[in-house]
N, C-alpha and C positions, 0 to 999 in steps of 0.2 A: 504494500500500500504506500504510494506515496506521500510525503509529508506537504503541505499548501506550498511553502518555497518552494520545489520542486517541479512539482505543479505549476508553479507562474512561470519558475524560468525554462518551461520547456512549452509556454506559451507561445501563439505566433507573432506578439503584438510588441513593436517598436517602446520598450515603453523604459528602457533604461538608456535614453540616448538624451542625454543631458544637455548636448549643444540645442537641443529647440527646447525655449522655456516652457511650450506648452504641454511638451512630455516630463513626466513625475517617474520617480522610480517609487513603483507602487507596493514592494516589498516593506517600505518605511512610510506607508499609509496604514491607517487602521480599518480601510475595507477596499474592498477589489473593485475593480469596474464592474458597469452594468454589464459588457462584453465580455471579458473574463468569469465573470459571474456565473454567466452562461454557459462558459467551456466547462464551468468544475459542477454546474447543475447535469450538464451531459453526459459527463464521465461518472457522476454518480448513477445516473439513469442507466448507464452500462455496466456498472456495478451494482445494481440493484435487479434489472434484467438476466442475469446470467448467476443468480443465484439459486441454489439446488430450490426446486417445491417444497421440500419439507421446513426448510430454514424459511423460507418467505410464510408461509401461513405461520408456523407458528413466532416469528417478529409479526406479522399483523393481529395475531389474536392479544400478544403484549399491546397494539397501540390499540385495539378493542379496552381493555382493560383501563391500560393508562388515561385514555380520551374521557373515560366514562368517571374519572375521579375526581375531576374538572367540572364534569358537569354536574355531579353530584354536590360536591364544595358551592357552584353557580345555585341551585337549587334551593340549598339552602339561605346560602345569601336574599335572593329573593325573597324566603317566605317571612314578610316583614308585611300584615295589613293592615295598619295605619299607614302606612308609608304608601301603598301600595294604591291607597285611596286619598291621600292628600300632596302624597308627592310622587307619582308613578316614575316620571322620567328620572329621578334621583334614585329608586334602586334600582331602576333599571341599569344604569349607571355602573353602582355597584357589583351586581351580577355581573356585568360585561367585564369589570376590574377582574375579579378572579375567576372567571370558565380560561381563560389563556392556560393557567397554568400543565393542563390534560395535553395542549401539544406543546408543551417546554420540555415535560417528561418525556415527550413521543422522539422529538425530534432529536434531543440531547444525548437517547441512550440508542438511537440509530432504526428506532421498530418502523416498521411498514404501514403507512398509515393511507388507505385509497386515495381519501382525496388530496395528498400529496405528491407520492408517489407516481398517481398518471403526470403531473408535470416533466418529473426526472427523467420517464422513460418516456415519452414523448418524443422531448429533445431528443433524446439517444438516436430514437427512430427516426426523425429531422436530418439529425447532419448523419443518417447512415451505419451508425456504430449496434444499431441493435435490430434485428429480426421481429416485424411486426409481430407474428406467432409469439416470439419469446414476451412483446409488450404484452399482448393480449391477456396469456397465461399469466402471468403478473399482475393484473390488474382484478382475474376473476379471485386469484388466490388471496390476494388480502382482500376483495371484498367480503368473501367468505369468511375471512379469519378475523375479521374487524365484527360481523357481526357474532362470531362465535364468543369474542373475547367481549362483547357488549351483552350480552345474554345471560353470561357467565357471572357478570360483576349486577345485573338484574337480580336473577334467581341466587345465587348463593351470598354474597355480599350484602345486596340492599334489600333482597325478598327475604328472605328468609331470616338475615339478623335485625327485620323490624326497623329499619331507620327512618323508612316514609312512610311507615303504618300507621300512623296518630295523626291528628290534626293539630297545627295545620299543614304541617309538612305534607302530609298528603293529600289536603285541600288544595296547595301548589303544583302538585302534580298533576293530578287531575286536569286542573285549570290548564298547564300550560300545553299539556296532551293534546285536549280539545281546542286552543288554539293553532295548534300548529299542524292538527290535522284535520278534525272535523270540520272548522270553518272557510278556510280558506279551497279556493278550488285549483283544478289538479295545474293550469296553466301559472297561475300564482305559485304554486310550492317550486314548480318548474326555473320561474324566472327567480324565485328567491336565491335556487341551488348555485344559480350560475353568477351569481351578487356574492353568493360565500365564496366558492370556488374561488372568483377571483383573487378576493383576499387569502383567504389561507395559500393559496401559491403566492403572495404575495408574501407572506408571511416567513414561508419555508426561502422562499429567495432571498428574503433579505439577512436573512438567519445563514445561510452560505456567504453572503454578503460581504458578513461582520467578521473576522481575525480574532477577536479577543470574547470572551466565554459572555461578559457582561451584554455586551452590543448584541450579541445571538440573540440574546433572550429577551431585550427590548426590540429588535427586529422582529420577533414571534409577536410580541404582547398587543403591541397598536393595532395591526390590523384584524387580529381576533378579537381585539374590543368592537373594533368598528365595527362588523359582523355582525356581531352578539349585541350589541346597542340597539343595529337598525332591525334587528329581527329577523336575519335572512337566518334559513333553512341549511343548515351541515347535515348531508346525509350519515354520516357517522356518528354524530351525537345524539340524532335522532335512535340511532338502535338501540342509545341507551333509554332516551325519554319515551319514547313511543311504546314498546314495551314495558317499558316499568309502569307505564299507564293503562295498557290492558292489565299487569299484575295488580293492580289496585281498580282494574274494574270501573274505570272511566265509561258512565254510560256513553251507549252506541258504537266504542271503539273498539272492533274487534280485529284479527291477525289477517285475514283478507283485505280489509279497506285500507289497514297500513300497506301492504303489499304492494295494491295496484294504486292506489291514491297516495302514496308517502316512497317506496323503495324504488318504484319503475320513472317518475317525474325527477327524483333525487340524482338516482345514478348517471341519466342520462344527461341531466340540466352539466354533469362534468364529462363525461365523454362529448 
């Protein structure tokens, strides 16, 4: 594996040529260009591609798990109903401040998270370094392992050890279940997906971005706020809400209407 120097200076881009002011030797910058950026998002996407099926699902059921601790920590920040009713956009706020942290974990200890991961192997696919087949396979395997590692931290973690069983925590749930799938209709979840999407690969790129551990992690944070603020739809977090909301028996929500109305508008809003 090579180490980021290594990686720049075996870049193709003029960028240690000190006689034109306008070039920087970017090795003594504290983040890479947006064009290099690119080159080390691709070469992860081919390192991320050519990795065995067994290692990739289970790194995607770890960022199933991890996404979902995030969103559970968001969950409870929210269930605040005074606030909720005199000041909604303020914890909204708050919730947005820490759901980040589900992909700080994801991203920092390298698991496969869908809606990231199609960005890296994309690219790969783009400049040629990766076999559409190999993206594909890639792509079905951590969605799989993303919901398995969601389901997991549903039924054993938060079902079963009672943490949204009481009110109002589970008046929260409920609640936000029904909003983010009963109400809205399937072209809305659709264009939501593609409003997160955007961000979260934002997020992950800026987090390549950044040189130093601290930058990474404010690189992830803003744009999963913004996200989480405006209310757009992460099909991966959703595996963990939306299920945990038929397990609390969210009237009218059952595992069919998420399926075709919440999983097939999702997935697609990012491929």
């Amino acid at each position: 594996m090579q180490t980021s120097t290594q990686v720049i200076q075996s870049l193709p881009f003029q960028t240690r040529n000190m006689g034109n002011p306008v070039l920087v030797d970017v090795v003594n910058l504290a983040a890479y260009t947006p064009t290099e950026t690119t080159e080390l998002v691709s070469r992860t996407g081919v390192q991320k591609g050519n990795m065995r099926p067994d290692k990739v699902f289970i790194s995607a059921v770890s960022a199933g798990c991890l996404l979902s601790f995030g969103c559970a920590v968001s969950l409870i920040a929210l269930t605040a109903p005074w606030y909720q009713e005199n000041a909604p956009g303020l914890i909204k706020i708050i919730g947005a401040l820490v759901f980040p942290l589900g992909l700080v974990m994801v991203v920092l200890t390298g698991a496969d998270l869908f809606t990231a991961t199609t960005m890296y192997t994309l690219v790969a696919v783009l400049h040629r370094r990766l076999p559409v087949r190999k993206m594909l396979l890639h792509w079905f395997l951590c969605f799989w392992g993303n919901l398995a590692g969601s389901l997991f931290m549903v039924a054993i973690i938060f079902g079963y050890g009672g943490i949204f069983s009481a009110s109002p925590y589970r008046d929260e749930v409920v609640t936000l279940a029904t909003k983010k799938q009963m109400d809205p209709r399937i072209y809305q979840i659709f264009l939501r997906g593609i409003g997160c999407n955007w961000l979260v690969c934002l997020a992950c790129f800026l987090s390549i971005q950044a040189k130093d551990l601290n930058s990474k992690v404010m690189g992830i944070w803003w744009p999963i706020f913004a996200f989480v603020s405006l209310g757009l739809d992460h099909v991966v977090a959703n595996m963990f809400i939306i299920p945990l909301g038929i397990w609390l028996h969210t009237p009218g929500l059952t595992i069919g209407l998420y399926i075709w109305k919440g999983k097939f508008p999702g997935a697609l809003s990012i491929s």
